[in-house]
Jmol script that loads the backbone (N, CA, C; Angstrom):
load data "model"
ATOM      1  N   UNK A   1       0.863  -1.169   0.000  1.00  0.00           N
ATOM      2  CA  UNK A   1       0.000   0.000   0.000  1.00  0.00           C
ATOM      3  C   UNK A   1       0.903   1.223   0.000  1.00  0.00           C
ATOM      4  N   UNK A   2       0.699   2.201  -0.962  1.00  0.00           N
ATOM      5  CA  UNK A   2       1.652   3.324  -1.124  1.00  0.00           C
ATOM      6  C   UNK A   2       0.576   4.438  -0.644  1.00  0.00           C
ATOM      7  N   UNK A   3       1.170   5.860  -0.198  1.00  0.00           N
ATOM      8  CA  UNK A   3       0.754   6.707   0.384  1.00  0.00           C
ATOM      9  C   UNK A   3       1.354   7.797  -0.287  1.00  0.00           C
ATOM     10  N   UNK A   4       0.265   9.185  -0.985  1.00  0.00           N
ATOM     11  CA  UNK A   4       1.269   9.857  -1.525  1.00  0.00           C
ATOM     12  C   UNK A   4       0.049  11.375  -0.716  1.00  0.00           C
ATOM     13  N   UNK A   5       1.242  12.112  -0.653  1.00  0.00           N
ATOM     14  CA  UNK A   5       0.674  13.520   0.541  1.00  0.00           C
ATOM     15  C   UNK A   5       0.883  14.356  -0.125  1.00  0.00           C
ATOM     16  N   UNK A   6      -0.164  15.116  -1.475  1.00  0.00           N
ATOM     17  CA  UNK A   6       0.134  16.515  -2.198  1.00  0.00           C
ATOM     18  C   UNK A   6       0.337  17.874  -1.670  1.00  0.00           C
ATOM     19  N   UNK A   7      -0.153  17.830  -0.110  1.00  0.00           N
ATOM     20  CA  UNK A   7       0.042  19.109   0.260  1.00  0.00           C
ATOM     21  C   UNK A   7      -0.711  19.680   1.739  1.00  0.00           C
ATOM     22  N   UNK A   8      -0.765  20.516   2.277  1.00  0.00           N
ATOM     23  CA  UNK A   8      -1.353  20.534   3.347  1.00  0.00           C
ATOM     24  C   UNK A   8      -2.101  21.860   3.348  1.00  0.00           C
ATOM     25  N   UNK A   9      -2.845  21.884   2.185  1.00  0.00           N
ATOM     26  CA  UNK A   9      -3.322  23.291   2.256  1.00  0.00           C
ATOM     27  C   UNK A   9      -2.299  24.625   1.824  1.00  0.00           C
ATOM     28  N   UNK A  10      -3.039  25.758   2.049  1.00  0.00           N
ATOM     29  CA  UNK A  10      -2.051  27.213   1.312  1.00  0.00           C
ATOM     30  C   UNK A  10      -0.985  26.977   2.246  1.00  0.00           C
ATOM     31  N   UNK A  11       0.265  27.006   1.817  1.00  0.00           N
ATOM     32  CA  UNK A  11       1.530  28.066   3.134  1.00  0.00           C
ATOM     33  C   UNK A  11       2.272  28.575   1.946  1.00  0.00           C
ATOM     34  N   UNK A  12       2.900  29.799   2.621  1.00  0.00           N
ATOM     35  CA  UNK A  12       3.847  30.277   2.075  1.00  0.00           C
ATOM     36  C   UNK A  12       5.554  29.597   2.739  1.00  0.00           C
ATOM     37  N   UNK A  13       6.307  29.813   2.146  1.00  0.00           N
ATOM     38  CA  UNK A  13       7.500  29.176   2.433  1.00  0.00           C
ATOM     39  C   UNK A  13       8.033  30.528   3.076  1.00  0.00           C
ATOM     40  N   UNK A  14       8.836  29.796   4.353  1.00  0.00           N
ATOM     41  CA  UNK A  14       9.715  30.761   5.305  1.00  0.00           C
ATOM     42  C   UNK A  14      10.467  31.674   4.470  1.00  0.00           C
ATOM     43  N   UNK A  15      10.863  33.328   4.772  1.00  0.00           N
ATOM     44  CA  UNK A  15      11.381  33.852   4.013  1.00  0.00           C
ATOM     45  C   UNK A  15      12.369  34.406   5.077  1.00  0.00           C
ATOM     46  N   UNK A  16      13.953  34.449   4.527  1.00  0.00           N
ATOM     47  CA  UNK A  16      14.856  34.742   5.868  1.00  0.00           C
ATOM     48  C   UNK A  16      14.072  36.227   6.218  1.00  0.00           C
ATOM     49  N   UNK A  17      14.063  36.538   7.165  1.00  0.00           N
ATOM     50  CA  UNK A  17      14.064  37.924   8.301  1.00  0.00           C
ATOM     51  C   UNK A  17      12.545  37.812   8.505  1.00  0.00           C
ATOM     52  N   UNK A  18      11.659  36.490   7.806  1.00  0.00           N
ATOM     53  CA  UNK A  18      10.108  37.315   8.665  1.00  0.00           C
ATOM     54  C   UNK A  18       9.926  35.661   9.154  1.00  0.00           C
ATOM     55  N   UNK A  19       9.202  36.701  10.315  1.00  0.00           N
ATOM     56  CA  UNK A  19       8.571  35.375  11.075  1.00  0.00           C
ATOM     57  C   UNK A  19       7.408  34.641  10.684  1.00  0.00           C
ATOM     58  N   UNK A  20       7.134  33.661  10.832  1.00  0.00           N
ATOM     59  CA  UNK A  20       6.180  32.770  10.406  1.00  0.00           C
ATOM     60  C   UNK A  20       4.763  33.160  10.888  1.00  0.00           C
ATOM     61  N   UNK A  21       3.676  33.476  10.349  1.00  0.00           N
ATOM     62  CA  UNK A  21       2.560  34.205  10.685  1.00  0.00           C
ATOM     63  C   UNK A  21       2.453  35.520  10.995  1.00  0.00           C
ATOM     64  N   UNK A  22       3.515  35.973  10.671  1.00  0.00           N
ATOM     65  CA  UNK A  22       3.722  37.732  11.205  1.00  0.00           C
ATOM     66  C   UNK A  22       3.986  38.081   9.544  1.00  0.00           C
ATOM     67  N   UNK A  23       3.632  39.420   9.386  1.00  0.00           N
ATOM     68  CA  UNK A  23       3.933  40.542   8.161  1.00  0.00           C
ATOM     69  C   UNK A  23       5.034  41.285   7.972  1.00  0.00           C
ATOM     70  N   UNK A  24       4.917  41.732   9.923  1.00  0.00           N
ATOM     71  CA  UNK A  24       5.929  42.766   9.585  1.00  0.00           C
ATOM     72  C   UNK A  24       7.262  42.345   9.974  1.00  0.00           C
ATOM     73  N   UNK A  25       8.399  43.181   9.088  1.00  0.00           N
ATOM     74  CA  UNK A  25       9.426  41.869   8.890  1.00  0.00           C
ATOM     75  C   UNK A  25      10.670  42.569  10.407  1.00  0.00           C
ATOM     76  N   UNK A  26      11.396  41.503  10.533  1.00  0.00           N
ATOM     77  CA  UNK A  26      12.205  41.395  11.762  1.00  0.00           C
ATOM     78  C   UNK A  26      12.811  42.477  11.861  1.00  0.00           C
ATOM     79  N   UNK A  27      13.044  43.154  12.841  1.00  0.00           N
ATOM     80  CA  UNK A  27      13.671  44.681  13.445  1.00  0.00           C
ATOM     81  C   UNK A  27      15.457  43.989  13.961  1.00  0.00           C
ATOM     82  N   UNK A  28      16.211  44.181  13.653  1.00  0.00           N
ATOM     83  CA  UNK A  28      17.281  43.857  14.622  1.00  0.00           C
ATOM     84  C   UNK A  28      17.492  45.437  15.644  1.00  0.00           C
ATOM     85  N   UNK A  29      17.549  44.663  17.104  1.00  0.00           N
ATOM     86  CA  UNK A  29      17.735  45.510  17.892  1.00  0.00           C
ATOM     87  C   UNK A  29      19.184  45.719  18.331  1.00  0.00           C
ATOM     88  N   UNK A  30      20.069  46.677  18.553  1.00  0.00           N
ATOM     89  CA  UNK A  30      21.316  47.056  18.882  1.00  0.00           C
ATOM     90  C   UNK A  30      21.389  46.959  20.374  1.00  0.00           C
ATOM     91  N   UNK A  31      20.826  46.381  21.438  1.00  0.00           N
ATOM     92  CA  UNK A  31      21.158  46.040  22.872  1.00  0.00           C
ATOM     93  C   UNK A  31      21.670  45.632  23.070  1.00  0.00           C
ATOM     94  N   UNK A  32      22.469  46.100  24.057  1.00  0.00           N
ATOM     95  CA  UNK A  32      23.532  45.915  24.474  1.00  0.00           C
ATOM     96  C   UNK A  32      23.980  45.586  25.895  1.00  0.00           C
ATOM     97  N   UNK A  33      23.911  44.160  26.215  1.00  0.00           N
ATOM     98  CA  UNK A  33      24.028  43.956  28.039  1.00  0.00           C
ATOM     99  C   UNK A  33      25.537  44.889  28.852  1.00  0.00           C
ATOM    100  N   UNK A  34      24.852  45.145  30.040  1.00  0.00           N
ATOM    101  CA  UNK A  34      25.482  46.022  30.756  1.00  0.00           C
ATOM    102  C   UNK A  34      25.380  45.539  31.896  1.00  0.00           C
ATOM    103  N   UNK A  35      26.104  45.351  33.202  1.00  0.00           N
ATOM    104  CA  UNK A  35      26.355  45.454  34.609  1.00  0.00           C
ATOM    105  C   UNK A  35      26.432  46.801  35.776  1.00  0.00           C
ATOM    106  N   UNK A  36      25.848  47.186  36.464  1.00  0.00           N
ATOM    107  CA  UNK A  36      25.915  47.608  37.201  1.00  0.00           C
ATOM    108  C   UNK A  36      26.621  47.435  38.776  1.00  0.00           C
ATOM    109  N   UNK A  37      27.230  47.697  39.534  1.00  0.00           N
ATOM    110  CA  UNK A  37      27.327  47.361  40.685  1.00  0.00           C
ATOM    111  C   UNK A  37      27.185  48.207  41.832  1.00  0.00           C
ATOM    112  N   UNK A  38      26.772  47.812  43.277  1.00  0.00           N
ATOM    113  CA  UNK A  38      26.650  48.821  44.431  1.00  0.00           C
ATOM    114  C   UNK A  38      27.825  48.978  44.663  1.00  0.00           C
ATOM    115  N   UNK A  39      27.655  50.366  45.214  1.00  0.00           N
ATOM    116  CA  UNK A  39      29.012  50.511  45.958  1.00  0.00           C
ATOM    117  C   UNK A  39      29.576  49.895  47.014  1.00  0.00           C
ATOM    118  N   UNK A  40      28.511  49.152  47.366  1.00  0.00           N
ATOM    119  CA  UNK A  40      28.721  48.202  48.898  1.00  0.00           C
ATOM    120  C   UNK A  40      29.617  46.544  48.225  1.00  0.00           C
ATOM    121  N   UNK A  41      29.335  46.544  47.150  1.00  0.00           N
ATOM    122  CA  UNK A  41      30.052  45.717  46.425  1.00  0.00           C
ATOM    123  C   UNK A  41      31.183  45.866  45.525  1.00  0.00           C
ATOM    124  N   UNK A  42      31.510  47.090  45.467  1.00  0.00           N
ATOM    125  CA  UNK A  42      32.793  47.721  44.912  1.00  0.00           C
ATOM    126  C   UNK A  42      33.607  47.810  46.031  1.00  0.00           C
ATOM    127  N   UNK A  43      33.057  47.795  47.784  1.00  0.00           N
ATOM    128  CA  UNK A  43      34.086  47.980  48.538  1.00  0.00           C
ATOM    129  C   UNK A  43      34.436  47.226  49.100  1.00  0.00           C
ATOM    130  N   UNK A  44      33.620  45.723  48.644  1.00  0.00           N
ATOM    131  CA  UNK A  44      33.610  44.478  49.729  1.00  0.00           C
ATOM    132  C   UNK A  44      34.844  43.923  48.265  1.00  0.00           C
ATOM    133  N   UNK A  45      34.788  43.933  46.867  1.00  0.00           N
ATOM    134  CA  UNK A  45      35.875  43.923  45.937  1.00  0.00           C
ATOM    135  C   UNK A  45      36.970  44.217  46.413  1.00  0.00           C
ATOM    136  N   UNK A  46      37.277  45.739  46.677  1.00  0.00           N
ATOM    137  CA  UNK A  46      38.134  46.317  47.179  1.00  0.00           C
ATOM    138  C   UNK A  46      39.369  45.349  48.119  1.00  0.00           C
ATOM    139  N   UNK A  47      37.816  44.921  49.352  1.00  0.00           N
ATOM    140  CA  UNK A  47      38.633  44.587  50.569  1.00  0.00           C
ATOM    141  C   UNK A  47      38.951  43.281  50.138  1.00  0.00           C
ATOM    142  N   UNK A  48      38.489  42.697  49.598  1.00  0.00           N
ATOM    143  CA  UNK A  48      38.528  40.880  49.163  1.00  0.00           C
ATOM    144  C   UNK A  48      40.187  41.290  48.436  1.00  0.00           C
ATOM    145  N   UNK A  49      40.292  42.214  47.832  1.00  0.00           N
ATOM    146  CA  UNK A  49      41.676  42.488  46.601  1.00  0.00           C
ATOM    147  C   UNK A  49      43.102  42.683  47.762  1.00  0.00           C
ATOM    148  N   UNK A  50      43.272  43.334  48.314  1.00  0.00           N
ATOM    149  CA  UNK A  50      43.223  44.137  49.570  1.00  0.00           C
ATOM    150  C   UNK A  50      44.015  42.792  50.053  1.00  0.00           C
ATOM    151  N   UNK A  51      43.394  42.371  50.598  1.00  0.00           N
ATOM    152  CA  UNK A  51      43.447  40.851  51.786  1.00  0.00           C
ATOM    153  C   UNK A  51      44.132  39.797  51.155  1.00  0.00           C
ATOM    154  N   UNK A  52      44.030  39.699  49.662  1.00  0.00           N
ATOM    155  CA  UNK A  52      44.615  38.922  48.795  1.00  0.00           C
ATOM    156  C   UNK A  52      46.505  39.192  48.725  1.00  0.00           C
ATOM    157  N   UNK A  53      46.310  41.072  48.406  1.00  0.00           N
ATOM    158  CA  UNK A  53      47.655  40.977  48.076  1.00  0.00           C
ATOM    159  C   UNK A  53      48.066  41.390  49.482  1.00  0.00           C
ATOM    160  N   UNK A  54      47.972  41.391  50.771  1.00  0.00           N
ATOM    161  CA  UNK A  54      48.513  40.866  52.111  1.00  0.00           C
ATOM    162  C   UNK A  54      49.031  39.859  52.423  1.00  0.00           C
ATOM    163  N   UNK A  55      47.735  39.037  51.844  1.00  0.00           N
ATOM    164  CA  UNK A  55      48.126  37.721  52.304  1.00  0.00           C
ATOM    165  C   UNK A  55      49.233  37.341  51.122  1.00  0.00           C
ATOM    166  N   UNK A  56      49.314  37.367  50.061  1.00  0.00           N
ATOM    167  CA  UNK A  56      50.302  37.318  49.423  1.00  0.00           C
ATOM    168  C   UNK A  56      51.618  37.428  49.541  1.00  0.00           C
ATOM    169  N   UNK A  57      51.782  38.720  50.185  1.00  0.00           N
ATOM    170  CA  UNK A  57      53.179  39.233  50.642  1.00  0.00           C
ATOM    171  C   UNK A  57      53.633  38.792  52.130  1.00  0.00           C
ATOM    172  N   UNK A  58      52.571  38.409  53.034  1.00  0.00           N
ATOM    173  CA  UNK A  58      53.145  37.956  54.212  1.00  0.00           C
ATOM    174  C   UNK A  58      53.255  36.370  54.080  1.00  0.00           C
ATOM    175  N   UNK A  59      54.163  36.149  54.952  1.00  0.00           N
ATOM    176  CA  UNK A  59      54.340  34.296  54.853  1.00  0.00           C
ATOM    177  C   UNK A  59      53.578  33.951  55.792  1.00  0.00           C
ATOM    178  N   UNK A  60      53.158  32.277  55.524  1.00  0.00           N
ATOM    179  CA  UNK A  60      51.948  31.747  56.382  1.00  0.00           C
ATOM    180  C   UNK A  60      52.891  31.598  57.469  1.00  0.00           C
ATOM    181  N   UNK A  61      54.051  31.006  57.655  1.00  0.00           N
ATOM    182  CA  UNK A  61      54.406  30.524  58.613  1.00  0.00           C
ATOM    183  C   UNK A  61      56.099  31.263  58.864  1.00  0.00           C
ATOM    184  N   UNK A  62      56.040  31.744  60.666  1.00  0.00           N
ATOM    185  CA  UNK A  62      57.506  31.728  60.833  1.00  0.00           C
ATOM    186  C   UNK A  62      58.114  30.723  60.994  1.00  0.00           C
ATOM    187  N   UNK A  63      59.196  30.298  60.108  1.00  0.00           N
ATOM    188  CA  UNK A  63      59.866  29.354  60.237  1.00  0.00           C
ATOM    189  C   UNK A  63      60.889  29.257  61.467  1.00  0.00           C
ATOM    190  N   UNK A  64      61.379  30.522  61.960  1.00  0.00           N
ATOM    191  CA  UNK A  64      61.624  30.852  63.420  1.00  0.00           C
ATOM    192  C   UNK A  64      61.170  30.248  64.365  1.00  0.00           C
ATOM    193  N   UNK A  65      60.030  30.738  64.479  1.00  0.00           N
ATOM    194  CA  UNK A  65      59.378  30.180  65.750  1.00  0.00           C
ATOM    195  C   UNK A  65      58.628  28.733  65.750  1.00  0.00           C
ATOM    196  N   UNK A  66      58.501  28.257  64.677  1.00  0.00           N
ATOM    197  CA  UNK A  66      58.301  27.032  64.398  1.00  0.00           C
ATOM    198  C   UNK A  66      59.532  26.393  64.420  1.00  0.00           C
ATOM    199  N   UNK A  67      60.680  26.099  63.950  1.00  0.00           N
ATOM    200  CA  UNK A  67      62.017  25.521  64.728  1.00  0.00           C
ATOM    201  C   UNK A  67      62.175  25.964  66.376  1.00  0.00           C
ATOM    202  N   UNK A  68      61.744  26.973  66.715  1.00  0.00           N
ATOM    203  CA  UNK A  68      61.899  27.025  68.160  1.00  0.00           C
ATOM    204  C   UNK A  68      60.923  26.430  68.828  1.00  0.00           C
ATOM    205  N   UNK A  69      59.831  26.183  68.526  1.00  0.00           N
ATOM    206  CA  UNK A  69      58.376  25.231  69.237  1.00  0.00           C
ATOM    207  C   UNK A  69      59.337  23.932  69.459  1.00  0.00           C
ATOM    208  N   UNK A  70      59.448  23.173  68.417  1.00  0.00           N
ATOM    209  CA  UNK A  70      59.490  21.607  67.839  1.00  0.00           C
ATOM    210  C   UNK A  70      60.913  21.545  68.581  1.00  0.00           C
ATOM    211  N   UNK A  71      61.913  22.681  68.788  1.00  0.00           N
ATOM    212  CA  UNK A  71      63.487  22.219  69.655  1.00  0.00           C
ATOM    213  C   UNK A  71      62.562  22.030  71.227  1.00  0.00           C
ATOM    214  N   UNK A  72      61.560  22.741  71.401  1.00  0.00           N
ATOM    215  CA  UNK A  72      60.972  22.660  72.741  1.00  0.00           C
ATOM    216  C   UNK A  72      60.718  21.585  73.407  1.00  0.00           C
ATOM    217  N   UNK A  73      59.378  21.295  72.236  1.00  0.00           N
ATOM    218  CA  UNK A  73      58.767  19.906  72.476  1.00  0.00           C
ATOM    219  C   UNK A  73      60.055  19.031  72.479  1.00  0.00           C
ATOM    220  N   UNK A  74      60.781  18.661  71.342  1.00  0.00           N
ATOM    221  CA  UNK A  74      61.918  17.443  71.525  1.00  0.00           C
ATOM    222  C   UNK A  74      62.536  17.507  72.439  1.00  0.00           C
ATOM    223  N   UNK A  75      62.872  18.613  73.578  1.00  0.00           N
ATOM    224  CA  UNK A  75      63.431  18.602  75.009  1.00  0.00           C
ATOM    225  C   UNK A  75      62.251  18.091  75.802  1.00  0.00           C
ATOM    226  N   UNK A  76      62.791  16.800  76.643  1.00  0.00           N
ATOM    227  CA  UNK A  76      62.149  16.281  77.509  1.00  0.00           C
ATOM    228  C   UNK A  76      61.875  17.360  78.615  1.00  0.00           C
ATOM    229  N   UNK A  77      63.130  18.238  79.057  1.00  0.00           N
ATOM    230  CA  UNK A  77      62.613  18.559  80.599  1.00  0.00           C
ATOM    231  C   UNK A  77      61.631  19.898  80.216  1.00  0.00           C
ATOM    232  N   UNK A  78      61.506  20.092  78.698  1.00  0.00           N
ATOM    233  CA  UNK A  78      60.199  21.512  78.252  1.00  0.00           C
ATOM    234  C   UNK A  78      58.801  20.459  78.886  1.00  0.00           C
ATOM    235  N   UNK A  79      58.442  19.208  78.677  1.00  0.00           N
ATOM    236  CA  UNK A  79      56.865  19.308  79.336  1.00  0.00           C
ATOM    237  C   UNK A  79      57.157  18.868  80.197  1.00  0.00           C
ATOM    238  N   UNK A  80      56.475  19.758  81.293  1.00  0.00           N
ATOM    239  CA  UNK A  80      56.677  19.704  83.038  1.00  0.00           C
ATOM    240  C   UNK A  80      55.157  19.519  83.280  1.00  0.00           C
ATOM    241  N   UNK A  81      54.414  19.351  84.589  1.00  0.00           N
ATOM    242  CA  UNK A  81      53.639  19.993  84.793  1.00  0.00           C
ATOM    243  C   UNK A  81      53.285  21.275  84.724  1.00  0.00           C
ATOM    244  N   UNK A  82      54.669  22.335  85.125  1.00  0.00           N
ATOM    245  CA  UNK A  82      53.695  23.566  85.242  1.00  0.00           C
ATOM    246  C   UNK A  82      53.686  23.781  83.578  1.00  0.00           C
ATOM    247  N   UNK A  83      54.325  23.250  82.682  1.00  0.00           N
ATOM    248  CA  UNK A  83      53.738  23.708  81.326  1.00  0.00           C
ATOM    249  C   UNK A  83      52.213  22.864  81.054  1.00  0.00           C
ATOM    250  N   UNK A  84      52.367  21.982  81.551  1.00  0.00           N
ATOM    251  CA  UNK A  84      50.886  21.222  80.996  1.00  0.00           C
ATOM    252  C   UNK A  84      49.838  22.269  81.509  1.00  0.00           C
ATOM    253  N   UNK A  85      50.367  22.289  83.034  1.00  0.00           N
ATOM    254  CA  UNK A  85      49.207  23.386  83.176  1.00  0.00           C
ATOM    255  C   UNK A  85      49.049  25.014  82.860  1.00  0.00           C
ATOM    256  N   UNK A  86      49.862  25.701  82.587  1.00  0.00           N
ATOM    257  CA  UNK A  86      49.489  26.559  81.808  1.00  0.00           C
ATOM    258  C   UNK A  86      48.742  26.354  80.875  1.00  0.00           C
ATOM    259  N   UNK A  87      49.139  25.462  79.889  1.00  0.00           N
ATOM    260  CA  UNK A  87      48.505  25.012  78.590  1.00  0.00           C
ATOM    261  C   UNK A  87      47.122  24.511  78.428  1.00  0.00           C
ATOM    262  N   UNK A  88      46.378  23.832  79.696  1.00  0.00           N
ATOM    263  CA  UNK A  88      45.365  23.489  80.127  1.00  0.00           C
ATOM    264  C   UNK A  88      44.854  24.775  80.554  1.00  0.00           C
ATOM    265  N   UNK A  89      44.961  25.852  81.482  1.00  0.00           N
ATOM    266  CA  UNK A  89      44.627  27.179  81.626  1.00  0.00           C
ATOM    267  C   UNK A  89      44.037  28.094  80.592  1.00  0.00           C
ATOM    268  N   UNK A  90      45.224  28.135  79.436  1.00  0.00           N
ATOM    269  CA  UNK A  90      44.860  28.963  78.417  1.00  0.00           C
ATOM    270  C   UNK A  90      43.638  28.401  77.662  1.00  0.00           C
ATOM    271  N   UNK A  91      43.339  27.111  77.570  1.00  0.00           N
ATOM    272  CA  UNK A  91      42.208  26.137  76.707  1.00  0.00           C
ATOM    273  C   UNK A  91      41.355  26.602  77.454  1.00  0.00           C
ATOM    274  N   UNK A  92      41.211  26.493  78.775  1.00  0.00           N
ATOM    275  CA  UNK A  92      40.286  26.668  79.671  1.00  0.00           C
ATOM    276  C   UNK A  92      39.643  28.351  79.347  1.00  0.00           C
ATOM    277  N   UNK A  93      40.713  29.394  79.261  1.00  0.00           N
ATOM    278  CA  UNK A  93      40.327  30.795  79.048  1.00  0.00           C
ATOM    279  C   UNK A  93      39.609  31.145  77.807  1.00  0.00           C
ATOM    280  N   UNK A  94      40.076  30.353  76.946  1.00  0.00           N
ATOM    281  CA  UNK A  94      39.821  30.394  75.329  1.00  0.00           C
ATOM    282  C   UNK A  94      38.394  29.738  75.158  1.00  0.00           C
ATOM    283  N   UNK A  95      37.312  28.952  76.148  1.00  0.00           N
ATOM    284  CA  UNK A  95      36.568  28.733  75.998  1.00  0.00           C
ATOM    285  C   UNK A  95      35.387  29.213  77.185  1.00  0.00           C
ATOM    286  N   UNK A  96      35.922  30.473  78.238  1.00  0.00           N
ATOM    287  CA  UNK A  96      35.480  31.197  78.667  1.00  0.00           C
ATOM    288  C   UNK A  96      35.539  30.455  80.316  1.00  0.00           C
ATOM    289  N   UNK A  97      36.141  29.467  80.575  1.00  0.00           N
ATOM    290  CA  UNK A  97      35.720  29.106  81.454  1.00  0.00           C
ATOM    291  C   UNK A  97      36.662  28.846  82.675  1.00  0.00           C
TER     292      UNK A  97
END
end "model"
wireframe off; spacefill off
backbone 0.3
color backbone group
């Protein structure tokens, strides 16, 4: 059984720049996206930039005083009691109590 389909009624064929059921033909618009920002966000930029090149220029760690901790600890007679308890003190202050 063959099937043959002459047509589907009037259409006109798509013509570039008009839309399909419309006359009047396509407008190109020149818009142009743009950003705005608050100033509350130009200064929180600022400080975020700021904090970056600080932290940049300072080192995370003194290597000083980090060789002087670790010679501490590796001396036996550095943990005593009265260092434990200082050290227990300050935990204690640091959590208000």
């Amino acid at each position: 059984m063959s099937m043959t389909v002459t047509g589907i009624g009037h259409t006109e064929p798509i013509q570039p720049g008009k839309r399909p059921g419309r006359n009047e033909p396509v407008s190109q618009s020149v818009n142009s996206d743009s950003i705005s920002l608050s100033s509350e966000a130009i200064e929180k930029s600022e400080l975020y930039r700021a904090i970056e090149v600080v932290a940049a220029a300072a080192p995370d760690v003194r290597a000083d005083r980090v060789a002087e901790l670790k010679a501490k600890i590796n001396d036996p007679a550095y943990i005593n009691d009265r260092i434990i308890n200082a050290t227990a003190d300050k935990i204690m202050e640091s959590f208000g109590l």
